[in-house]
C-alpha positions as CSV (number, residue, x, y, z in Angstrom):
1,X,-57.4,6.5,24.7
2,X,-56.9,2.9,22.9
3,X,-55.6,5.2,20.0
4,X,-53.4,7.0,22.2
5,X,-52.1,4.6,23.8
6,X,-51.6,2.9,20.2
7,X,-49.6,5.7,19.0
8,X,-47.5,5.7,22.4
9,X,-46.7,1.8,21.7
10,X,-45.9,2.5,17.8
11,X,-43.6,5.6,18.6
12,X,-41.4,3.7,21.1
13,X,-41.0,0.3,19.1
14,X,-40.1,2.6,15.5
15,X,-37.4,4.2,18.0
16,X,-35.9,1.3,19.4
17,X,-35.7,-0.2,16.1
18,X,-33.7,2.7,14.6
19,X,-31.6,3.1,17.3
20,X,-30.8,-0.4,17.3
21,X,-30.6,-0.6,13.7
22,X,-28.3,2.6,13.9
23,X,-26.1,1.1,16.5
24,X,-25.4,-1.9,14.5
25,X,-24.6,0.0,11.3
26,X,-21.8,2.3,13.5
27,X,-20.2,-1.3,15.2
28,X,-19.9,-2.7,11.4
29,X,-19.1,0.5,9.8
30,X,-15.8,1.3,12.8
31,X,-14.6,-2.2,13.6
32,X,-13.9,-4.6,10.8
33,X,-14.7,-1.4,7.5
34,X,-12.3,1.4,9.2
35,X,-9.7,-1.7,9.6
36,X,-10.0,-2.6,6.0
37,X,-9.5,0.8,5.4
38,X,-6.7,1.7,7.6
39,X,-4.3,-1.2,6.9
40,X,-5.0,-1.2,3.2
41,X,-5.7,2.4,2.1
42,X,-4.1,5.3,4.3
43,X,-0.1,3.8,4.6
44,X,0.3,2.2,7.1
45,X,3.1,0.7,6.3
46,X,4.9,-0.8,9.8
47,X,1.6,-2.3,11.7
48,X,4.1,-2.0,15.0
49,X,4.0,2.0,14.9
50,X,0.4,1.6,15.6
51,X,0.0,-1.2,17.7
52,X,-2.2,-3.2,16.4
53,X,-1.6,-6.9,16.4
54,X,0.0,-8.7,13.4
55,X,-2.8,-11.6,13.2
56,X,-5.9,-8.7,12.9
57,X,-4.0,-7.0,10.5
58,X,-2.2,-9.3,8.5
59,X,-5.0,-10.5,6.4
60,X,-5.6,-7.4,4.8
61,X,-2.3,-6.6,4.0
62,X,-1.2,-9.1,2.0
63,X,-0.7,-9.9,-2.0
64,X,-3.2,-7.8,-4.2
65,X,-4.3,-11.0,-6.2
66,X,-5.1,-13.1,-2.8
67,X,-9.0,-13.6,-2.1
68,X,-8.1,-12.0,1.9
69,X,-7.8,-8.6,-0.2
70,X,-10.8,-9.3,-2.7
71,X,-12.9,-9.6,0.6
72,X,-11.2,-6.5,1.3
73,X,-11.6,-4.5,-1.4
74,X,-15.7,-6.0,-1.5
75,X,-15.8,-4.5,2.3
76,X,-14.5,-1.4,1.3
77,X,-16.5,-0.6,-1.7
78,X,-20.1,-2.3,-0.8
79,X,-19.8,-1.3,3.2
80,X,-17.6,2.0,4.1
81,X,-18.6,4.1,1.4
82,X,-22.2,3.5,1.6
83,X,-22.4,3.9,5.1
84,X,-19.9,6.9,5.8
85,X,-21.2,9.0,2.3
86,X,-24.8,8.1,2.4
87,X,-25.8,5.8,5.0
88,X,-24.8,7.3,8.0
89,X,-25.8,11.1,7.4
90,X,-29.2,10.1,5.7
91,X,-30.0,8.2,8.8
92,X,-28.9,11.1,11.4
93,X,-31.1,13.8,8.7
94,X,-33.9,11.0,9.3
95,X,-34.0,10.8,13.2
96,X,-33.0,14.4,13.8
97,X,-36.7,15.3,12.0
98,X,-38.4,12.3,13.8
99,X,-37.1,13.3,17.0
100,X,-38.2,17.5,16.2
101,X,-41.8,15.7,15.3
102,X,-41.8,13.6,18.2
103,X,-41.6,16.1,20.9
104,X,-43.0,13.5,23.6
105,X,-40.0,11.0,23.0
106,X,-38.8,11.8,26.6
107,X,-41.8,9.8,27.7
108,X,-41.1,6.6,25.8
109,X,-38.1,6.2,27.9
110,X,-35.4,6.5,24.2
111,X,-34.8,9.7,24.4
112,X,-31.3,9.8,25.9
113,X,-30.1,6.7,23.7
114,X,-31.4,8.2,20.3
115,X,-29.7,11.4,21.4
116,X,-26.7,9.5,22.1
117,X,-27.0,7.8,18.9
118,X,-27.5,10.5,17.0
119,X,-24.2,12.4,18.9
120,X,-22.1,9.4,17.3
121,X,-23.5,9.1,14.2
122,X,-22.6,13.0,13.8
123,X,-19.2,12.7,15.2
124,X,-18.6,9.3,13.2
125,X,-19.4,10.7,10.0
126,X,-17.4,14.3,10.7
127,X,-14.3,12.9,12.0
128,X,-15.0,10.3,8.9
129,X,-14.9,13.0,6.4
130,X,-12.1,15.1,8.0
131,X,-10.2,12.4,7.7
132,X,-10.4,11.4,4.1
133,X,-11.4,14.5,2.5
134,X,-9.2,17.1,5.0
135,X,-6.1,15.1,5.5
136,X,-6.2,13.1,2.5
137,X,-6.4,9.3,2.1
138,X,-2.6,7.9,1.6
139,X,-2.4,5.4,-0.8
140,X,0.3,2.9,-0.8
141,X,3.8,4.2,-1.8
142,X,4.6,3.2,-5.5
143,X,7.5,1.0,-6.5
144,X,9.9,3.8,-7.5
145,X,12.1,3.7,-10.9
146,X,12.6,-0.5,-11.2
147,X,14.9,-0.6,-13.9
148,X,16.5,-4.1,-15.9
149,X,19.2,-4.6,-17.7
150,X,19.5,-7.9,-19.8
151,X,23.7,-9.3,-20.3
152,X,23.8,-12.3,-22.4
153,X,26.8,-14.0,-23.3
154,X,25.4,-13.1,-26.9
155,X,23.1,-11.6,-28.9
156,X,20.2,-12.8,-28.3
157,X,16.2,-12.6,-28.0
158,X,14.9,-12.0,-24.9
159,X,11.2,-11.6,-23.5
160,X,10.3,-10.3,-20.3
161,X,7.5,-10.5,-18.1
162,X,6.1,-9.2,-15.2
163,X,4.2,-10.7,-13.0
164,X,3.2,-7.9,-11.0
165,X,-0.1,-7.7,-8.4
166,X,-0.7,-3.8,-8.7
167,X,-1.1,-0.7,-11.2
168,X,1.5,-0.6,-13.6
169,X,1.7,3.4,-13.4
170,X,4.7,4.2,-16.3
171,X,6.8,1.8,-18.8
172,X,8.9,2.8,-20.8
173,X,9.5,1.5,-23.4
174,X,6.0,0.7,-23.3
175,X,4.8,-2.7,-21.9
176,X,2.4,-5.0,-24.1
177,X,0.7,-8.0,-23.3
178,X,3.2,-10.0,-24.1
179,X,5.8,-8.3,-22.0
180,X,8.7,-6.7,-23.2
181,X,10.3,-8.6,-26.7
182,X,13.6,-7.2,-27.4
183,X,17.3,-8.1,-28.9
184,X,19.5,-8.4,-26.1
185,X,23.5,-7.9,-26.4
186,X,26.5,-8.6,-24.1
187,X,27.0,-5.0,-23.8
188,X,23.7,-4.9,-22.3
189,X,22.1,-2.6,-25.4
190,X,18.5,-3.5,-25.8
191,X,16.8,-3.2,-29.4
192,X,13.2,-3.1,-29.8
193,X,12.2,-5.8,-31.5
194,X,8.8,-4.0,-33.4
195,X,10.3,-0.2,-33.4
196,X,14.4,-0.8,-33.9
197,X,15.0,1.8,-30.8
198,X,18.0,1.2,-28.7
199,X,17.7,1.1,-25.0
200,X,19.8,0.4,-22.1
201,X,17.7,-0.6,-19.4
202,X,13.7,-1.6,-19.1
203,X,11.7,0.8,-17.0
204,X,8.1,0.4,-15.0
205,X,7.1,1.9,-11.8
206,X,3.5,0.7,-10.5
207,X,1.6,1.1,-7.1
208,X,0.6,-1.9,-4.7
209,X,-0.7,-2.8,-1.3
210,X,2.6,-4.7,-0.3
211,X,3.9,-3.9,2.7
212,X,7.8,-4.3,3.8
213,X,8.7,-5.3,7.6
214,X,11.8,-2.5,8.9
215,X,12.4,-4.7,12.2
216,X,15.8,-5.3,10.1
217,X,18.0,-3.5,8.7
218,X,20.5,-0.5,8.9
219,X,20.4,3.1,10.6
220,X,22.6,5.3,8.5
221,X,23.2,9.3,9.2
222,X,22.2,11.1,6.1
223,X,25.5,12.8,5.1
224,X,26.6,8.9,4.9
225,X,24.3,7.8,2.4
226,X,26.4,8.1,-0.8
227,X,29.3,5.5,1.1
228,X,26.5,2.9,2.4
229,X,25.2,2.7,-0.3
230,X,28.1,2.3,-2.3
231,X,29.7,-0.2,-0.5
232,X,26.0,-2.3,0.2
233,X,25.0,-2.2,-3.8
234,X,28.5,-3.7,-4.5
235,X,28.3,-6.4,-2.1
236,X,24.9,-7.1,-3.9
237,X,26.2,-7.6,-7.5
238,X,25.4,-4.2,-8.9
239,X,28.7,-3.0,-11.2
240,X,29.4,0.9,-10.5
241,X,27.8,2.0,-13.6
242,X,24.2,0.3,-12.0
243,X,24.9,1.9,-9.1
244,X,25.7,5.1,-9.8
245,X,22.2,5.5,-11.3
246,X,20.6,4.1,-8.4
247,X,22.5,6.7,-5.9
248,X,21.9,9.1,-8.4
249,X,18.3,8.4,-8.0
250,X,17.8,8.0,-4.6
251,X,20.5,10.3,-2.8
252,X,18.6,13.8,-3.3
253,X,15.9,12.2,-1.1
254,X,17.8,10.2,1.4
255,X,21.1,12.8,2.3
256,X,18.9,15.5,3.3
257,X,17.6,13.4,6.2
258,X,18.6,13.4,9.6
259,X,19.1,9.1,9.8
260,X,17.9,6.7,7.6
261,X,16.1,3.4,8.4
262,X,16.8,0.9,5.3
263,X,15.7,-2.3,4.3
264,X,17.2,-4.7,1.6
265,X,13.8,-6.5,0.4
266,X,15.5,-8.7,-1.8
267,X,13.7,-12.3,-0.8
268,X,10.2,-10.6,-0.3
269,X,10.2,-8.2,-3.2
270,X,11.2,-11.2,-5.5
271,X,8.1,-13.3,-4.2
272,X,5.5,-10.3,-4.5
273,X,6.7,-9.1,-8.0
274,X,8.0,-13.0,-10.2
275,X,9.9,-11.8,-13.0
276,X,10.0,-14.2,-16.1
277,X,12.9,-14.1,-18.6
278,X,13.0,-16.3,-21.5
279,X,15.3,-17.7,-22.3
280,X,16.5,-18.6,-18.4
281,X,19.0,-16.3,-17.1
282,X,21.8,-18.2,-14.8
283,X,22.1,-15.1,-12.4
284,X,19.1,-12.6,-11.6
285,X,20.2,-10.0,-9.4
286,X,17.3,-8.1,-7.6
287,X,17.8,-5.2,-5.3
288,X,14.7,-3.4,-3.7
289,X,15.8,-0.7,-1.1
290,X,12.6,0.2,1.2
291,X,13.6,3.1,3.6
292,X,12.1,6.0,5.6
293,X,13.6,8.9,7.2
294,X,14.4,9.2,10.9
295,X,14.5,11.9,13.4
296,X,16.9,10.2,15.5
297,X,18.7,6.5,15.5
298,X,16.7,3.8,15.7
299,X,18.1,0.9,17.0
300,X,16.8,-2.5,14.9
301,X,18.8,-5.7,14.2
302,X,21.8,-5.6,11.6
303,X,20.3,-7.6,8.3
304,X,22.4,-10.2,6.5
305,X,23.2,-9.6,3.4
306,X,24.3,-12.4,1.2
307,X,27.1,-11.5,-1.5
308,X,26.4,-12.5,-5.0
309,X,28.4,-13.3,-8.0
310,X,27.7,-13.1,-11.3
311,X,28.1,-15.4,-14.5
312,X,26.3,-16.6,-17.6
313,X,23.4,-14.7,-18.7
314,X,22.9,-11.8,-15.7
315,X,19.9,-10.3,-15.1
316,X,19.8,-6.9,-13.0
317,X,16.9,-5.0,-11.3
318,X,17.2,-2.2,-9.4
319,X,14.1,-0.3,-7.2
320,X,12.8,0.8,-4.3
321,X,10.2,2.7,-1.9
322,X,10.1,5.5,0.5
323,X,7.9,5.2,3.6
324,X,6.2,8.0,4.6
């Protein structure tokens, strides 16, 4: 009987602590490991659409080198893989043979809460891996087809830098440690300083967990893209030949739309992505055009745009990213 009664007392303190143990590992894994993983990994890219509050969400969606997204990216690698890919299914394998062995767990009073444990632990870890593996995990949109052009006042050596928080993807020509080192002329031809070759512009495109607030901005019907954009690049210092290739670039994607939402992220591209020229240009001239498509017109707040005017040594960048 002692023994019995032993065995009764073992059985019902191992399932408590498993179910409690399990419990605690689903309420870490969803709450702050799914957020990390939502804001940071799968595109969300306007917090708003999904209403979630600004302060839970902002921390992990800021700069790439801040120590917010190294706690992040820790989170992410030490806690949500782990649990979701071996944790989690291990531990439902684990207590669905217990429970087959145990066939007197009714008695001990856990039977409904390990059977409800176990029902969420499955459901978690399905819906988990539907998720990433059946709809695909989003990564952040790249910065699409940043191009600079260099116009001294004469020839002259020019390095340039990037200080950029992501994954450079493609340079061309290629980027070294030490930047870009070329012989820059008033014409804005670019000669490789090691190789000779001639160039007109500098070309990267990389991939980062920046985000760009829509709230302002412009609604514009497709079939009006080519004239916006026309009229917008010239009132921000592009000359026609710069912004040909940039409406060149970008119209095939943005004309077929219905309405598009577009956002002039001049002030916070320039503070994610520092660009360092030596020597000192006196006018840098940054356009970064973040849009999305629109079924229908969206009604946001006109933005501001500020005229510029060149002189001196001019430096020109050109980019931009499509939401999804």
């Amino acid at each position: 009987m002692a023994s019995k009664g032993s065995g009764h007392w073992l059985k019902r303190h191992v399932e408590g602590v498993l179910f409690g143990l399990g419990l605690a590992l689903i309420v870490f894994s969803i709450i702050p490991v799914n957020l990390v993983v939502f804001t940071r990994w799968v595109g969300f890219e306007n917090w708003a659409d999904y209403r979630l509050p600004l302060w839970l969400v902002k921390p992990f969606c800021g700069y790439g080198d801040s120590w917010w997204n190294n706690i992040a990216d820790a989170v992410l690698l030490c806690c949500f893989l782990p649990s979701v890919l071996i944790v989690c299914p291990c531990l439902a394998i684990a207590m669905f043979v217990l429970r087959r062995k145990a066939r007197s767990w009714g008695e001990t009073g856990f039977g409904a809460p390990v059977n409800a444990f176990l029902g969420l632990v499955g459901l978690f870890w399905l819906a988990t891996v539907i998720w990433a593996f059946g709809f695909g995990v989003v990564f952040p949109p790249a910065r699409e087809k940043p191009v600079i052009y260099l116009y001294p006042q004469t020839d002259q050596r020019v390095n340039v830098k990037l200080k950029y928080p992501g994954t450079l993807l493609h340079t061309y020509p290629v980027y070294s440690s030490d930047g870009w080192n070329v012989l820059a002329r008033p014409s804005g031809e670019l000669v490789d300083l090691k190789t000779g070759r001639k160039y007109y512009c500098l070309f990267w495109e990389g991939q980062d967990a920046q985000r760009y607030d829509l709230s302002t901005g412009f609604v514009v019907e497709g079939r009006n893209t080519a004239r916006f954009l026309e009229e917008t690049l010239a009132t921000l210092g592009l000359s026609d030949r710069e912004a040909d290739e940039f409406i060149i670039y970008w119209l095939p994607r943005m004309e077929k739309n219905r309405f598009n939402v577009i956002h002039f992220a001049t002030a916070e591209y320039s503070e994610h992505v520092p660009l360092d020229v030596t020597p000192a240009p006196d006018t840098v001239i940054r356009v970064f055009m973040v849009f999305r498509a629109s079924d229908s017109h969206a009604e946001i707040k006109p933005q501001v745009l500020t005229p510029v005017a060149r002189h001196g040594f001019t430096v020109v960048e050109w980019g931009g990213t499509e939401l999804k």
